[in-house]
DRENDO-1510 file (C-alpha; in Angstrom, 1 decimal, always signed):
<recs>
REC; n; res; u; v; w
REC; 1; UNK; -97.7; +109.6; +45.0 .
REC; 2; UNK; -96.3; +112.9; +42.7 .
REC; 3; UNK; -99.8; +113.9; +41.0 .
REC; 4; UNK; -97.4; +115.3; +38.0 .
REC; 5; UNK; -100.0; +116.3; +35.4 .
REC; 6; UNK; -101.6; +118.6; +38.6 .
REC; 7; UNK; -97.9; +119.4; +39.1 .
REC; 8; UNK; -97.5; +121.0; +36.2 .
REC; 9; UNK; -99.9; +123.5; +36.1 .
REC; 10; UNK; -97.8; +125.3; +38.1 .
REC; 11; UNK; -95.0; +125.6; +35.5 .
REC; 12; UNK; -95.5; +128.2; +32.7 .
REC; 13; UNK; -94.6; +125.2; +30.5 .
REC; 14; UNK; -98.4; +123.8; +30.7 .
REC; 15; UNK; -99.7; +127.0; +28.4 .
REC; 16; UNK; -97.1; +126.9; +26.5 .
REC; 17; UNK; -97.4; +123.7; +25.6 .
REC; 18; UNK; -93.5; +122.9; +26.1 .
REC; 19; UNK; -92.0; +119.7; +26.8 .
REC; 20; UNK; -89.1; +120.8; +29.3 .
REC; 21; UNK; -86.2; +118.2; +29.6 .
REC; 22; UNK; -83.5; +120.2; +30.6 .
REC; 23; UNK; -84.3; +121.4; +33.9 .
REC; 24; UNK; -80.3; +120.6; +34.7 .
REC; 25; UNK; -78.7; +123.9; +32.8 .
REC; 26; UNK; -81.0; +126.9; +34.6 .
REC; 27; UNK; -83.9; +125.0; +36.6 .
REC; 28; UNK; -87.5; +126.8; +36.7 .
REC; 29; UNK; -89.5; +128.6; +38.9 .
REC; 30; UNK; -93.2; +127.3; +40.4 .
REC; 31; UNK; -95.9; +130.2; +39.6 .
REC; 32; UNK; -96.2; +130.5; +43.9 .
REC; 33; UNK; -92.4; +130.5; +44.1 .
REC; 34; UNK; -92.1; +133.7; +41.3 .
REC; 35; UNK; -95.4; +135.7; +43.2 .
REC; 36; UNK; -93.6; +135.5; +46.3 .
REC; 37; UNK; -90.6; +137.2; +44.9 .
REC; 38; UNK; -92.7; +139.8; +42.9 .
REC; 39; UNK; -94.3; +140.5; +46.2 .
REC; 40; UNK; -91.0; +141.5; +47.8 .
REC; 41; UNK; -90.0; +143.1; +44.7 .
REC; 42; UNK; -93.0; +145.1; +44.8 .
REC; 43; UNK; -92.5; +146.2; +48.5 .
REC; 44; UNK; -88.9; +146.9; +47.7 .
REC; 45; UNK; -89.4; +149.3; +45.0 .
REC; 46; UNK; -92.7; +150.8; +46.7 .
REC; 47; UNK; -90.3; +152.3; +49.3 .
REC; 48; UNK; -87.0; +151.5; +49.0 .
REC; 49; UNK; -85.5; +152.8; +52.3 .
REC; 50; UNK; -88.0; +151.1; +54.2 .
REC; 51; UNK; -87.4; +147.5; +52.9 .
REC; 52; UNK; -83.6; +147.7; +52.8 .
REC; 53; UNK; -83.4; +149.4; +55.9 .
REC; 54; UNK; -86.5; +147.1; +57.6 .
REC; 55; UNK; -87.4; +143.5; +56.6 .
REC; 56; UNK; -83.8; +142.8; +54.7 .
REC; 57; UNK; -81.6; +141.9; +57.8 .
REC; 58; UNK; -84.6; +139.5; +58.8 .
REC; 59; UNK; -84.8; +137.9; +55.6 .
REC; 60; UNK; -81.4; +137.4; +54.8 .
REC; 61; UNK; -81.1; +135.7; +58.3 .
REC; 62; UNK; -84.3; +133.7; +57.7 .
REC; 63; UNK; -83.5; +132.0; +54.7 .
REC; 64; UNK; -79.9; +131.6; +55.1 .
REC; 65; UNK; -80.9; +129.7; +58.5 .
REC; 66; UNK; -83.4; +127.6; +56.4 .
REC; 67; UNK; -80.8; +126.5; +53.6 .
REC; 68; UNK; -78.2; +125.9; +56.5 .
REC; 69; UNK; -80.7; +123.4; +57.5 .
REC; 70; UNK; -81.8; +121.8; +54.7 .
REC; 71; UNK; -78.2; +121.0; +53.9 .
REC; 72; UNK; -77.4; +120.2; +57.5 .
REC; 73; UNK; -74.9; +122.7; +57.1 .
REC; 74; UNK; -73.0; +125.0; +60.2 .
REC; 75; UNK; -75.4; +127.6; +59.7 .
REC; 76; UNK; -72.0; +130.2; +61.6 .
REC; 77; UNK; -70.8; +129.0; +57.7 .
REC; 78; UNK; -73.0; +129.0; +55.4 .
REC; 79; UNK; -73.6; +132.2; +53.5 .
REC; 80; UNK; -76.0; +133.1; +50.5 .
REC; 81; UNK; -74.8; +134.5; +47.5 .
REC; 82; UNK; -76.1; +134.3; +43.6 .
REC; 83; UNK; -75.0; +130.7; +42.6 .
REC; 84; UNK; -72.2; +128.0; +42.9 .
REC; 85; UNK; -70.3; +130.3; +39.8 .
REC; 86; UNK; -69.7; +133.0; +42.9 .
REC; 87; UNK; -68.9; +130.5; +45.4 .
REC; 88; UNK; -65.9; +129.1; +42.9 .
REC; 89; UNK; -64.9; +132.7; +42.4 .
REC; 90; UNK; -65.6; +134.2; +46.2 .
REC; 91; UNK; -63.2; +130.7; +47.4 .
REC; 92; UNK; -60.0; +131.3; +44.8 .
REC; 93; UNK; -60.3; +135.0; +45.2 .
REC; 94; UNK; -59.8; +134.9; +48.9 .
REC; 95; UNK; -57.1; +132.0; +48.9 .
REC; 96; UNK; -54.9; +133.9; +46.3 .
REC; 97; UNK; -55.8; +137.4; +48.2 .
REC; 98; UNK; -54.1; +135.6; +51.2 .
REC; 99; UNK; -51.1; +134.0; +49.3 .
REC; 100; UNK; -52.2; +130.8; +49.7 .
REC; 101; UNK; -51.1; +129.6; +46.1 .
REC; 102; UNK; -47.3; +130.5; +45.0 .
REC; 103; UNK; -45.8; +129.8; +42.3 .
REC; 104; UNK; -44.8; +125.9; +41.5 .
REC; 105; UNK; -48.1; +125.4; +43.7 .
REC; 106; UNK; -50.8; +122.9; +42.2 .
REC; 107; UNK; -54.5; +123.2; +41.8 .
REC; 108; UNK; -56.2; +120.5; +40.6 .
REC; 109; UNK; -59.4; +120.2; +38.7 .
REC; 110; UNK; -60.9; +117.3; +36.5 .
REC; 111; UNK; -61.7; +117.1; +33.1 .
REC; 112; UNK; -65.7; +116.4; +33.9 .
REC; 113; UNK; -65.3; +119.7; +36.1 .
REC; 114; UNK; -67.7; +122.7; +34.8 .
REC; 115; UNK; -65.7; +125.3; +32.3 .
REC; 116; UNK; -66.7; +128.6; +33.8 .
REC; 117; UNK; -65.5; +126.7; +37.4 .
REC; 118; UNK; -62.6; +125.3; +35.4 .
REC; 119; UNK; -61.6; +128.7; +34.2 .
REC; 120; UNK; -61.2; +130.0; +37.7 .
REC; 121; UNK; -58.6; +127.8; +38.4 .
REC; 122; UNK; -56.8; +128.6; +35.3 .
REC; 123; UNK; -57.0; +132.3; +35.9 .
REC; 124; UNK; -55.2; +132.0; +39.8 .
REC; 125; UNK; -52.7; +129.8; +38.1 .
REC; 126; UNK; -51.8; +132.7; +35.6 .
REC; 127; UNK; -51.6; +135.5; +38.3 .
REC; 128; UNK; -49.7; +133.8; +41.0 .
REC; 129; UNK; -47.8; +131.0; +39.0 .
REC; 130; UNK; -49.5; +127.9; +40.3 .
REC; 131; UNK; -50.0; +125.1; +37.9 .
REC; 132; UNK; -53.4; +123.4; +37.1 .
REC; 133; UNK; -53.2; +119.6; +37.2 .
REC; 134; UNK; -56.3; +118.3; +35.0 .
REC; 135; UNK; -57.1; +114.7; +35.6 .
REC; 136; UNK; -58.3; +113.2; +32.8 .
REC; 137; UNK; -61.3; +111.3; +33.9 .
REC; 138; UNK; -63.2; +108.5; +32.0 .
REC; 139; UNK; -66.6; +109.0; +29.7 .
REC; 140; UNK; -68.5; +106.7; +29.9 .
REC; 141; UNK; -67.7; +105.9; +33.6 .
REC; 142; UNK; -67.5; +101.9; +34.8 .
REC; 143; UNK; -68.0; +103.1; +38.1 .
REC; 144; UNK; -67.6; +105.6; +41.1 .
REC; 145; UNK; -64.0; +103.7; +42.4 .
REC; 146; UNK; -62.6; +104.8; +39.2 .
REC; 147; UNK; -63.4; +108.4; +39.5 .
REC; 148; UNK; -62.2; +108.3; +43.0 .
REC; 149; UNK; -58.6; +106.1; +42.6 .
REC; 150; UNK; -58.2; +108.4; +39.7 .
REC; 151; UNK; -58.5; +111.8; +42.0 .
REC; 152; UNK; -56.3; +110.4; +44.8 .
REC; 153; UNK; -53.8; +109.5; +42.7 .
REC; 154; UNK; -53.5; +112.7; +40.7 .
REC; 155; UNK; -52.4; +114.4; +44.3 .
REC; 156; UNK; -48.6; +115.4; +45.2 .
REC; 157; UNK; -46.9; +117.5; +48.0 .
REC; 158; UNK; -47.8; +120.5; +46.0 .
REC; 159; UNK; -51.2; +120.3; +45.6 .
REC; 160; UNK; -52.7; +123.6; +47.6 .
REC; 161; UNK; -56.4; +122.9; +46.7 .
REC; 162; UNK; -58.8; +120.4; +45.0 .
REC; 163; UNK; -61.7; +121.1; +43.7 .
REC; 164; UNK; -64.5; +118.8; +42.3 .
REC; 165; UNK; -67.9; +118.3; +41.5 .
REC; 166; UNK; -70.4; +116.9; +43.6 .
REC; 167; UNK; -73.1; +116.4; +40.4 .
REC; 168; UNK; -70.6; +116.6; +36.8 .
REC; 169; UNK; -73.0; +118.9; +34.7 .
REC; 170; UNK; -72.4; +117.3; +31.2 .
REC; 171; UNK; -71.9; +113.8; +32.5 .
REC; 172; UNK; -74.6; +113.8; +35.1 .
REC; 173; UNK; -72.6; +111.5; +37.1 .
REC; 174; UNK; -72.8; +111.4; +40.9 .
REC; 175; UNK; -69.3; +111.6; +42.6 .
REC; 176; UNK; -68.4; +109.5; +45.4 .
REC; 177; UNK; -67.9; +113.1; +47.3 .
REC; 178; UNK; -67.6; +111.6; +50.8 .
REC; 179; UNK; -64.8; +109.1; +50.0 .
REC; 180; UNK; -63.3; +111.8; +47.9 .
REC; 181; UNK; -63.2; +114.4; +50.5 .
REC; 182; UNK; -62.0; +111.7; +53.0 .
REC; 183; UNK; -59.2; +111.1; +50.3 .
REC; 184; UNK; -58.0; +114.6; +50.4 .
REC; 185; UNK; -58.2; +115.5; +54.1 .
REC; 186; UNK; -56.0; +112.3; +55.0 .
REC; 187; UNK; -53.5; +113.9; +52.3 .
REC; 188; UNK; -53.8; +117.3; +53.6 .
REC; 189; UNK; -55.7; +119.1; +50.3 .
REC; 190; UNK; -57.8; +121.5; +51.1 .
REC; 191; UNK; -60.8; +120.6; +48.8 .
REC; 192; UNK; -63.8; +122.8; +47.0 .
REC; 193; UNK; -66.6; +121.0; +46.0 .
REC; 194; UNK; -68.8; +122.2; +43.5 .
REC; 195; UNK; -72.5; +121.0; +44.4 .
REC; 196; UNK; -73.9; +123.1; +41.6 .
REC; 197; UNK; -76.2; +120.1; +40.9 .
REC; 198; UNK; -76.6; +118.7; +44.2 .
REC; 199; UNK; -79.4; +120.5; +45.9 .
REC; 200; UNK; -82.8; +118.8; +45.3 .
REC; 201; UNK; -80.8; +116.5; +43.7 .
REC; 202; UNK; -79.6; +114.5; +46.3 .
REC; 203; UNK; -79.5; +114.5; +49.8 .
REC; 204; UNK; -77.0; +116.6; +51.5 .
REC; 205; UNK; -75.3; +116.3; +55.1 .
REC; 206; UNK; -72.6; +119.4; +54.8 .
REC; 207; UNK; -71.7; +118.9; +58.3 .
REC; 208; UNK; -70.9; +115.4; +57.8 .
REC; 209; UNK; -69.1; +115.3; +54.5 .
REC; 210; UNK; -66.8; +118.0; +56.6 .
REC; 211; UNK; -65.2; +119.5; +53.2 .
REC; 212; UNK; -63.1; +122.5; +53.3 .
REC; 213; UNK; -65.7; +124.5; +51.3 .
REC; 214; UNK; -68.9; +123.5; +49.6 .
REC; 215; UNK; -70.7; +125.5; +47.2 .
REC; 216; UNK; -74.0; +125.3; +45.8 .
REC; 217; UNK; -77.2; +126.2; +43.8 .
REC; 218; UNK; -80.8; +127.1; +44.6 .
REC; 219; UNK; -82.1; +127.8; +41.3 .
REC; 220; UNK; -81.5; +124.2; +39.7 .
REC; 221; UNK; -83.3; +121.4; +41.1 .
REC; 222; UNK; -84.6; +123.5; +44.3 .
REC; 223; UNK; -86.5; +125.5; +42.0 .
REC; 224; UNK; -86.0; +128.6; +43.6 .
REC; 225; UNK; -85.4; +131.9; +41.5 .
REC; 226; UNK; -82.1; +132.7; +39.6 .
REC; 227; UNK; -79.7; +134.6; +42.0 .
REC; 228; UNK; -80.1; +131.5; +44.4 .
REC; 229; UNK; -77.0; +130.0; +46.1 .
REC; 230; UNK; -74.7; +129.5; +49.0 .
REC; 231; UNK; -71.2; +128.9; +50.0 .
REC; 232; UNK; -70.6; +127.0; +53.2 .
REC; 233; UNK; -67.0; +127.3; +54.8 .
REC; 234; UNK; -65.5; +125.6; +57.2 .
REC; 235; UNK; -64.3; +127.3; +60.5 .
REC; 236; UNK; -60.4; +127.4; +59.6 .
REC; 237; UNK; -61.1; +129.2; +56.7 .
REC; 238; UNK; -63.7; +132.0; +57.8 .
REC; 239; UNK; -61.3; +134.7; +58.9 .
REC; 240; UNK; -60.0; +134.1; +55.6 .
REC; 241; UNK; -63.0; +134.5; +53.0 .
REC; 242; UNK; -64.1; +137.5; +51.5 .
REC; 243; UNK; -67.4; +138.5; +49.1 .
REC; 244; UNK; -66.2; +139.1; +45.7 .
REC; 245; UNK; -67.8; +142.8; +46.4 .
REC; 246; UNK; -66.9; +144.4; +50.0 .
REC; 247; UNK; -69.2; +146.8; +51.8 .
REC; 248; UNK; -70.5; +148.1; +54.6 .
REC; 249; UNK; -70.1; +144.9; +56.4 .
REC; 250; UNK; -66.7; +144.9; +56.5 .
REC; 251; UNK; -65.7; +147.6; +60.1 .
REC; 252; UNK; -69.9; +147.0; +60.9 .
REC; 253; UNK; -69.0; +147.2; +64.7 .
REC; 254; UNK; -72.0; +145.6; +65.8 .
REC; 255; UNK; -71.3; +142.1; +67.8 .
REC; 256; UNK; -73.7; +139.9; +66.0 .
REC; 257; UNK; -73.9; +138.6; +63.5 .
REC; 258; UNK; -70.2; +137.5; +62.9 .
REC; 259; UNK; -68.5; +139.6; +60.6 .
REC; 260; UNK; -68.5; +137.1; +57.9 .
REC; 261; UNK; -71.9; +136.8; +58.1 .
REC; 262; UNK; -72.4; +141.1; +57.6 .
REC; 263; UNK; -69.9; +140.9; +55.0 .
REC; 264; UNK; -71.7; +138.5; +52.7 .
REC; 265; UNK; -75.4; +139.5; +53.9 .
REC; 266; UNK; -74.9; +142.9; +52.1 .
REC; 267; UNK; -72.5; +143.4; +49.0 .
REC; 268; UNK; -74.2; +146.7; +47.9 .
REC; 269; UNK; -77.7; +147.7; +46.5 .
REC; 270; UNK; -79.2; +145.3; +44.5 .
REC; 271; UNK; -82.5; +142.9; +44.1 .
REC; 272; UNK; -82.0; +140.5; +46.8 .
REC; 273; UNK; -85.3; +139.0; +46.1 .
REC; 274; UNK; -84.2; +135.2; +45.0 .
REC; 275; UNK; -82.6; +134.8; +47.8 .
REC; 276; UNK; -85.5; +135.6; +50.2 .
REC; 277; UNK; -88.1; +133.1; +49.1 .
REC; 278; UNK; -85.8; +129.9; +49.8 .
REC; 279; UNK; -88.5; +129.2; +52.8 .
REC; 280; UNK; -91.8; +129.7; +50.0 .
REC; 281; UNK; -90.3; +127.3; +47.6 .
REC; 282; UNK; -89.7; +124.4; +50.4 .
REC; 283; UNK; -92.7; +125.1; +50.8 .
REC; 284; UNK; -94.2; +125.1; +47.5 .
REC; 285; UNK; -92.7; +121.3; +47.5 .
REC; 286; UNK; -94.8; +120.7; +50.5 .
REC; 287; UNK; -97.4; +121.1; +48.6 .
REC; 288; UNK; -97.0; +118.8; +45.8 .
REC; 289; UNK; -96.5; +115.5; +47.8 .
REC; 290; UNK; -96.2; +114.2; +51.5 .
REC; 291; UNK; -92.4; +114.3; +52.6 .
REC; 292; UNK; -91.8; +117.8; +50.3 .
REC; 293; UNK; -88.7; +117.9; +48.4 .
REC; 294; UNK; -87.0; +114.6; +49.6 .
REC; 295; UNK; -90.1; +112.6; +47.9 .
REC; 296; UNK; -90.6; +114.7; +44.9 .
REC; 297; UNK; -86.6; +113.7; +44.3 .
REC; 298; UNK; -86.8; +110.3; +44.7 .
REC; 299; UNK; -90.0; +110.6; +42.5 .
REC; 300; UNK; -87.7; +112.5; +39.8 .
REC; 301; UNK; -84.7; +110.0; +40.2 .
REC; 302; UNK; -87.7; +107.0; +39.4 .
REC; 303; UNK; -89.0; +109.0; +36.3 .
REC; 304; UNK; -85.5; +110.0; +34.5 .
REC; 305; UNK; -84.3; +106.0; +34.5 .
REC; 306; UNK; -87.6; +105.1; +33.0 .
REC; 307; UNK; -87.3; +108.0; +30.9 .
REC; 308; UNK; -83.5; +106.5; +29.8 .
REC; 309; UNK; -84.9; +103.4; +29.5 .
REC; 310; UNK; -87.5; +104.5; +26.8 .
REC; 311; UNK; -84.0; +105.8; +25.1 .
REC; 312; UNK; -82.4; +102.8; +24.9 .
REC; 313; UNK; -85.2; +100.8; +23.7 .
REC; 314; UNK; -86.8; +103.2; +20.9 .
REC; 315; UNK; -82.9; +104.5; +19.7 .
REC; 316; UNK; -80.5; +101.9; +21.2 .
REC; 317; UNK; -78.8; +104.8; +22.6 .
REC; 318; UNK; -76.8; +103.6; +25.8 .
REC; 319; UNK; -76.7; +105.4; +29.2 .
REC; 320; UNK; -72.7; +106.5; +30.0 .
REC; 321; UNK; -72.6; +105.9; +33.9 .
REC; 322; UNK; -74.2; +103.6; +36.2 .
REC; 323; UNK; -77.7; +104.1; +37.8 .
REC; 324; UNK; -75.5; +103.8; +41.3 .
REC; 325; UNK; -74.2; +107.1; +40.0 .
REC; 326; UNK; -77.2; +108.7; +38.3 .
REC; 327; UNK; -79.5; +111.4; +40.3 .
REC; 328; UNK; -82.1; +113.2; +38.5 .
REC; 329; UNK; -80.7; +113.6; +35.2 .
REC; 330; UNK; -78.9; +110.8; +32.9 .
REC; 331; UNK; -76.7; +111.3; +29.4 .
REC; 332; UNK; -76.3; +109.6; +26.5 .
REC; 333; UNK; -73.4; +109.4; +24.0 .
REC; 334; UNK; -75.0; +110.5; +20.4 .
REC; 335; UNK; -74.1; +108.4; +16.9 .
REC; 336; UNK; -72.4; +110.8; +14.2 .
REC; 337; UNK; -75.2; +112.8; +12.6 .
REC; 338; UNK; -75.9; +117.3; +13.1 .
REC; 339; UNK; -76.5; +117.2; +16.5 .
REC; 340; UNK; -77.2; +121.2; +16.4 .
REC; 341; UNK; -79.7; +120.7; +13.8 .
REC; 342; UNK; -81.2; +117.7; +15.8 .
REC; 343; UNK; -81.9; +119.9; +18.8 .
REC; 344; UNK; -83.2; +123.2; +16.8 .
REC; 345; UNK; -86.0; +120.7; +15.0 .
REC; 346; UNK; -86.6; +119.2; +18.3 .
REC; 347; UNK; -87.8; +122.9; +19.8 .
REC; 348; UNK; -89.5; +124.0; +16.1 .
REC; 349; UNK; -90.9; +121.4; +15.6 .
REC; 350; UNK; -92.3; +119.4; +18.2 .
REC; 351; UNK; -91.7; +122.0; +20.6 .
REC; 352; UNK; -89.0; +120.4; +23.0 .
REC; 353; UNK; -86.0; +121.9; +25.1 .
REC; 354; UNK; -83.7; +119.6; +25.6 .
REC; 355; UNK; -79.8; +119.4; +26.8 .
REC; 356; UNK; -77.7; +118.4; +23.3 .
REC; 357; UNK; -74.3; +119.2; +24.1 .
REC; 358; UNK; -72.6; +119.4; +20.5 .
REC; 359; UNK; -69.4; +118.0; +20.8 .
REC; 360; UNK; -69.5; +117.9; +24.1 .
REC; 361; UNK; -66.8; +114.9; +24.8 .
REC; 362; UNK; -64.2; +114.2; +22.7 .
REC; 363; UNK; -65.6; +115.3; +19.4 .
REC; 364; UNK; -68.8; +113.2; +20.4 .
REC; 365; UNK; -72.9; +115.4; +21.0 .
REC; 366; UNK; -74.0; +114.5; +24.4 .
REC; 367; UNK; -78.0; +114.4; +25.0 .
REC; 368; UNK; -78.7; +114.9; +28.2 .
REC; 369; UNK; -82.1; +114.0; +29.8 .
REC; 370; UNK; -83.9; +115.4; +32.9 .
REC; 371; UNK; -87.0; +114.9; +35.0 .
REC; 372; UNK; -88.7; +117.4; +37.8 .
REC; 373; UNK; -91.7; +117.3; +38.8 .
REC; 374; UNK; -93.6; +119.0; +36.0 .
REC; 375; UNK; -92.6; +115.6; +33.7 .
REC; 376; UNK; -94.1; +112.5; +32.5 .
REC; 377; UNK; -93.1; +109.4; +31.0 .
REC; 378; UNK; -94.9; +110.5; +27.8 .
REC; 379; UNK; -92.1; +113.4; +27.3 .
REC; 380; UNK; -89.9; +111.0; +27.2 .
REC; 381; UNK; -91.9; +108.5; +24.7 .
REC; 382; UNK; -92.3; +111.7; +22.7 .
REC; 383; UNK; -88.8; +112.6; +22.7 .
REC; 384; UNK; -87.6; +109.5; +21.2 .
REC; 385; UNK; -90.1; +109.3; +18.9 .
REC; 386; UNK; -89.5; +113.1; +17.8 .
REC; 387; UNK; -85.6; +111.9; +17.1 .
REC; 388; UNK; -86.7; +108.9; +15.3 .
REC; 389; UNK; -88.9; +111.6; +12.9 .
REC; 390; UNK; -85.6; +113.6; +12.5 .
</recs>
């Protein structure tokens, strides 16, 4: 069992006294997890030339090899970059780069899909004449065979790429990715998911689900440092993909590793750092309770619906999907009332961050709720009792 008052001592939130509830928007880094990277930011800028020259190619290697297997991913595939935002951007650049969309072409996206990954789409279409196809999904959902006949149905002959979320971020609603995927490969799309959300979230297979491109993030529920993620590809489109920032890796004539490999394992001087404690912070979850990260998620996943159930019962505020879709984080549809002002006197005054989205559907404030390890069922009992105050 999660020991989560022991647990949080390794947050920065148990001197501070904070009640964290929105791990979902930027995660947060274990104490161990942010030492380890100071250590190899200290060795890096001790010498320079001997750390980017020496340990970088190892630890690059190393950690991408570890996140290929922790998503069961092809490992010849998967490549780290800073976060699932890149992976969007890395995937569209390429495809337009090699004509892939032309004008009358279709890209569709949802209406639960992220903006800045929504954006992406709607930038391609503008520079090469494609058209974005939006589906308009439902809020609150009944459940995931709506989301899904909704998606397939939205596909035509001109549909060059789908993409959709794994994890919607403002819904918190757990796609039915497999069928989904299944849906577009039997109709010939050539689908991007975003999986911003997904890592520590819920359990991933990569090499199963067998989607055209899958993109991820470290820093959310995997705790690991911001500048955290990865992009996994499948083997038609590797000769295709390019980092958003070409270098040395590029006419590297060394035979190994592949060349899409050097490509995206250097993209110029920088702090690689986040990337090369991915190992420390599985391990860090090692730490907190037998079976490491799988435990501590279904742990988090018990937590948040007893957290949403406090919700409902102190504010008669109702939950907007189904726990069959529901992970580690759960939203709420607010009443009328200054939800902007309702979250500022949350974090003055009983010193609370939480996840109000103002307006964030249809004209309706969204509170969304999370759990990690660091939380208890009295943040939650607090929380609704803080709003209640309000």
């Amino acid at each position: 069992m999660l020991d989560r008052s022991a647990a949080l001592q390794f947050w920065p939130f148990a001197e501070q006294g904070v009640i964290y509830l929105n791990h979902g928007s930027f995660g947060a880094v274990p104490k161990p997890v942010h030492a380890a990277q100071q250590a190899l930011q200290q060795q890096l800028y001790a010498n320079p030339m001997d750390f980017l020259t020496g340990p970088h190619t190892e630890l690059m290697s190393a950690n991408r090899l570890h996140i290929a297997a922790l998503t069961q991913a092809d490992p010849q595939g998967l490549v780290l970059l800073s976060g699932a935002t890149e992976g969007v951007n890395t995937v569209f650049s390429s495809l337009q780069a090699h004509g892939h969309f032309q004008p009358g072409d279709e890209i569709l996206i949802t209406s639960h899909g992220y903006n800045a990954c929504n954006n992406v789409a709607r930038e391609v279409a503008l520079r090469t004449g494609a058209q974005v196809v939006e589906v308009q999904l439902p809020f609150p959902i009944e459940d995931a065979a709506q989301i899904r006949a909704l998606i397939s149905a939205a596909v035509t002959d001109k549909t060059k790429l789908a993409m959709i979320d794994h994890i919607s971020s403002i819904q918190a609603a757990i796609y039915p990715i497999a069928d989904i995927v299944a849906d577009m490969k039997a109709k010939g799309v050539p689908i991007l998911v975003d999986g911003a959300h997904a890592l520590g979230q819920v359990p991933l297979n990569l090499t199963a689900l067998d989607a055209d491109f899958y993109t991820g993030n470290c820093h959310k529920w995997f705790c690991a440092p911001v500048g955290a993620g990865f992009l996994s590809i499948a083997p038609r489109w590797r000769e295709v993909m390019r980092p958003l920032i070409l270098s040395h890796g590029y006419n590297d004539p060394a035979p190994q590793p592949t060349r899409l490999l050097k490509m995206f394992g250097w993209t110029g001087t920088k702090d690689y750092s986040a990337q090369f404690v991915l190992r420390e912070t599985s391990a860090f979850f090692d730490t907190l309770m037998p079976g490491g990260l799988e435990s501590v998620r279904a742990s988090n996943c018990a937590l948040v619906r007893e957290g949403a159930q406090i919700v409902e019962d102190e504010l008669g505020w109702q939950r907007t999907v189904p726990d069959s879709m529901s992970g580690t984080m759960i939203s709420f549809l607010m009443p009328p009332g200054d939800a902007a002002l309702l979250k500022q006197r949350l974090r003055q005054e009983h010193n609370m961050v939480t996840q109000i989205v103002v307006n964030g559907w249809n004209n309706q404030s969204v509170l969304r709720i999370s759990a990690h390890a660091y939380n208890q069922r009295s943040d939650y009992e607090k929380l609704a009792a803080g709003i209640r105050q309000i």
